[in-house]
C-alpha positions in Angstrom: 0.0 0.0 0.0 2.9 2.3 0.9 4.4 1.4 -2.6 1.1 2.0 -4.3 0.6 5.4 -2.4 3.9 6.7 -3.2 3.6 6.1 -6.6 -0.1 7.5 -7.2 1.7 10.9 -6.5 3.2 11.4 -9.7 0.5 11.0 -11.6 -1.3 13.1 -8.8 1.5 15.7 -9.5 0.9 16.0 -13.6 -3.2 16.1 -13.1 -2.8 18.8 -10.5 -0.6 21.3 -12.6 -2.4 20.1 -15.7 -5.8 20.9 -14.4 -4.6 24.3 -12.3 -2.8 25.8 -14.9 -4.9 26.4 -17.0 -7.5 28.3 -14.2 -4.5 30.1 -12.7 -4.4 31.8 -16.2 -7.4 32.6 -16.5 -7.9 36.4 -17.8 -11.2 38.2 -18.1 -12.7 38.0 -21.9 -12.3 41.7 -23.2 -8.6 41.9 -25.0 -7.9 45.3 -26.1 -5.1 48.2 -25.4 -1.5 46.9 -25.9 0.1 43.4 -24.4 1.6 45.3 -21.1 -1.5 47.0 -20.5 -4.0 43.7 -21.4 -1.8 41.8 -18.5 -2.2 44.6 -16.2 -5.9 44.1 -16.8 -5.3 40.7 -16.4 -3.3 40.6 -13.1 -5.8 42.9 -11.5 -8.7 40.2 -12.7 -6.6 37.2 -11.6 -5.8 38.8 -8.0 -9.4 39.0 -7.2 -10.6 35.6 -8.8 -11.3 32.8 -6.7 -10.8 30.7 -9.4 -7.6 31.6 -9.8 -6.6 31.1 -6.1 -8.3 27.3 -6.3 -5.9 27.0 -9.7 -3.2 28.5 -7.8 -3.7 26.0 -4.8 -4.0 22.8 -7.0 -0.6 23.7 -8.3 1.3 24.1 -5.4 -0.9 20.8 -4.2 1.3 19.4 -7.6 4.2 20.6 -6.6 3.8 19.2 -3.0 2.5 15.7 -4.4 6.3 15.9 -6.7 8.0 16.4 -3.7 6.5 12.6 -2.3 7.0 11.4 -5.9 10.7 12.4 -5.7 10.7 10.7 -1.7 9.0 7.3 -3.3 11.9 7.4 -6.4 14.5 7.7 -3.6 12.8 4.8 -1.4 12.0 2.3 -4.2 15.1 2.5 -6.0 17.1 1.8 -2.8 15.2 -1.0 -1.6 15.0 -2.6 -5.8 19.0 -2.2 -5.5 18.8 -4.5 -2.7 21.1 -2.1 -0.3 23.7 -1.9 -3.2 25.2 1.7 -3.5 22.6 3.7 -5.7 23.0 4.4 -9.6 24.2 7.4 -11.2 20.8 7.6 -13.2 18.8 7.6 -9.8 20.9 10.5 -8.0 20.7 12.2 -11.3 16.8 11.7 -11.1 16.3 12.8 -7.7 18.9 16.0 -7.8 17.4 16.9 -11.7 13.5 16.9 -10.1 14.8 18.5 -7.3 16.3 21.9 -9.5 13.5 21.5 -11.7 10.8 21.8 -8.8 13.1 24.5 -7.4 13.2 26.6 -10.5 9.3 26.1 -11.5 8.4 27.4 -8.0 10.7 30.2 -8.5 8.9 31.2 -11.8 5.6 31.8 -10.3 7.0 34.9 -8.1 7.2 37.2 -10.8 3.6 36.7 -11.6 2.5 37.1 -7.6 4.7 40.4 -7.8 2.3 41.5 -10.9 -0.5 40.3 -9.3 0.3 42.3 -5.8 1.4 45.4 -7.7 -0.3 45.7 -10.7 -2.0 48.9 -9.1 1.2 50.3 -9.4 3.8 49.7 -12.0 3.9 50.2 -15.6 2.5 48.2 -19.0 6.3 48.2 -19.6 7.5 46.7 -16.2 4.5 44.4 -16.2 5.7 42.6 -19.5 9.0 42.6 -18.1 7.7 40.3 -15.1 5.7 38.3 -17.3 8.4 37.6 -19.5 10.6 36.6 -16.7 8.0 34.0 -15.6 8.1 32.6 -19.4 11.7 32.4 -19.5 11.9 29.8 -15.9 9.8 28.5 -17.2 11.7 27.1 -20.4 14.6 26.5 -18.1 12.6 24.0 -15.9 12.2 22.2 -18.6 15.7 21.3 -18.6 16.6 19.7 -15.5 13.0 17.9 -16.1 14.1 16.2 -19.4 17.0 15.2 -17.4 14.7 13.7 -14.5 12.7 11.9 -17.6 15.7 10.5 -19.0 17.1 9.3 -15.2 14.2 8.4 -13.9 13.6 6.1 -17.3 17.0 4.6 -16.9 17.2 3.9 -13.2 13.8 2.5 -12.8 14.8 0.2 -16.1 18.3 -1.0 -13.7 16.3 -2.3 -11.7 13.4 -3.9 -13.7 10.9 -1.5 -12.5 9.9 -0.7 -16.0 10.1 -2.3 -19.0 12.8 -1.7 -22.0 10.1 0.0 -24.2 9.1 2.7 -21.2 13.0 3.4 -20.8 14.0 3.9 -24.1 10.9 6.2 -24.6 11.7 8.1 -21.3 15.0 8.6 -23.2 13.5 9.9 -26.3 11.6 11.6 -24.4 14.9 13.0 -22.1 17.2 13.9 -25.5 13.8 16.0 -27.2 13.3 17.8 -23.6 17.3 19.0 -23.9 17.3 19.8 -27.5 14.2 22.1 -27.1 15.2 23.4 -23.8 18.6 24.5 -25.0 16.4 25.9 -28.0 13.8 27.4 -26.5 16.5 29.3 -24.3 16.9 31.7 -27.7 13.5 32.4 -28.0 11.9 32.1 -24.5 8.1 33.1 -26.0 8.2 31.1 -28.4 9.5 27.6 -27.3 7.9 24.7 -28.2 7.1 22.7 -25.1 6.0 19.5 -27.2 8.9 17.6 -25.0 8.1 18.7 -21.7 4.3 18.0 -21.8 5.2 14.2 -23.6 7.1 14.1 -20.7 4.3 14.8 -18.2 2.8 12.0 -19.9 5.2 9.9 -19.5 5.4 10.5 -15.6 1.2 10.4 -15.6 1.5 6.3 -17.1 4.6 5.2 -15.1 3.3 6.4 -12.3 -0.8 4.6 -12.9 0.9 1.4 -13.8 3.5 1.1 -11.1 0.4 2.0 -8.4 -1.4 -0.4 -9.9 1.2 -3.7 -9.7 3.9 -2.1 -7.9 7.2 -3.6 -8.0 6.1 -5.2 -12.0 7.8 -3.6 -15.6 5.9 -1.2 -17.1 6.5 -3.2 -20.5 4.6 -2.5 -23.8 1.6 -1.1 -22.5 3.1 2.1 -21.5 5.3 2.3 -24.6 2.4 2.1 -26.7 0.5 4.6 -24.2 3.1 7.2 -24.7 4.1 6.3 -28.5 0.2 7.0 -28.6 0.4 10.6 -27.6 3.8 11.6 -29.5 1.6 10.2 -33.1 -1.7 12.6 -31.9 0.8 15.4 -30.5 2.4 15.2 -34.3 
């Protein structure tokens, strides 16, 4: 039960964010004036919006659900190594989730500073903050394709997943870096095909290892998530 607990919370973690984001930005319907003064519009809307604040809860409910996620990964991969000194994939999954949960947290601040202030500054400063937001936001996508890509390989060490879920999670890992290190040129308009494959990929590891814990993943997942990349192209 503990196993099947700890694991539930990744897929917790992806429905969370998936189904708060979009509500945390949420903006009234009107759009008119220019893009600095339309987000001042927005932030004031947003800061007085209780759906918003449920949106904003269920994401930081995400991010707290991760954090368990990240505590299961650590557990179950030491116990599956049988006590044996841990794999270089499974500290680079915990410490890559880690930074990426670190620097996704830290890109919500300059939205709560527009949101707070947006009585107060300029069109001008308020794109400034937005954009800021926009460009953590690419950057957590690094350290996640590197959690992907870990995560895919330590679980496969010790038989956790199947062969077809790892090399996927690797795909999956490479694409997230490419566009990452991409997307870093051109924040706005970075294509975040990887990153959200890659929720998808924690959503179905995470359901199928609740499910049977302790059994592969095997072809049901690969399939799953070879799914999604065919509808996603």
């Amino acid at each position: 039960m503990r196993d099947r607990i700890g694991a539930a919370t990744g897929a917790a973690f992806v429905a969370l964010i998936l189904i708060g984001n979009p509500m945390t930005n949420a903006g009234p319907a009107q759009n008119t004036g220019s893009a600095g003064e339309q987000l001042l519009r927005d932030a004031a809307y947003q800061a007085s919006s209780a759906g918003v604040a449920a949106g904003v809860v269920l994401e930081l409910l995400g991010f707290a659900a991760f954090i368990c996620f990240l505590g299961y990964l650590a557990d179950v991969l030491r116990r599956a190594a049988g006590g044996r000194p841990g794999s270089l994939a499974a500290a680079a999954a915990l410490v890559s989730g880690a930074v990426m949960l670190a620097v996704k947290l830290g890109s919500g601040a300059p939205i709560l500073e527009l949101w707070a202030d947006h009585g107060h500054i300029s069109p001008q400063l308020a794109l400034v903050l937005n954009d800021l937001a926009s460009v953590k936001f690419v950057i957590s996508w690094l350290p996640f394709a590197v959690f992907v890509a870990a995560a895919a390989a330590a679980l496969h060490r010790v038989n956790l997943v199947g062969r077809p879920t790892a090399y996927i999670g690797l795909l999956l890992g490479v694409a997230g870096l490419a566009l990452s290190v991409i997307g870093a040129h051109d924040p706005l308009g970075a294509n975040p095909l990887a990153f959200l494959l890659g929720l998808l990929w924690v959503l179905v590891v995470s359901v199928r290892l609740a499910v049977r814990p302790g059994a592969g993943a095997g072809e049901a997942i690969g399939q799953t998530v070879g799914a999604g990349i065919v509808i996603s192209a």
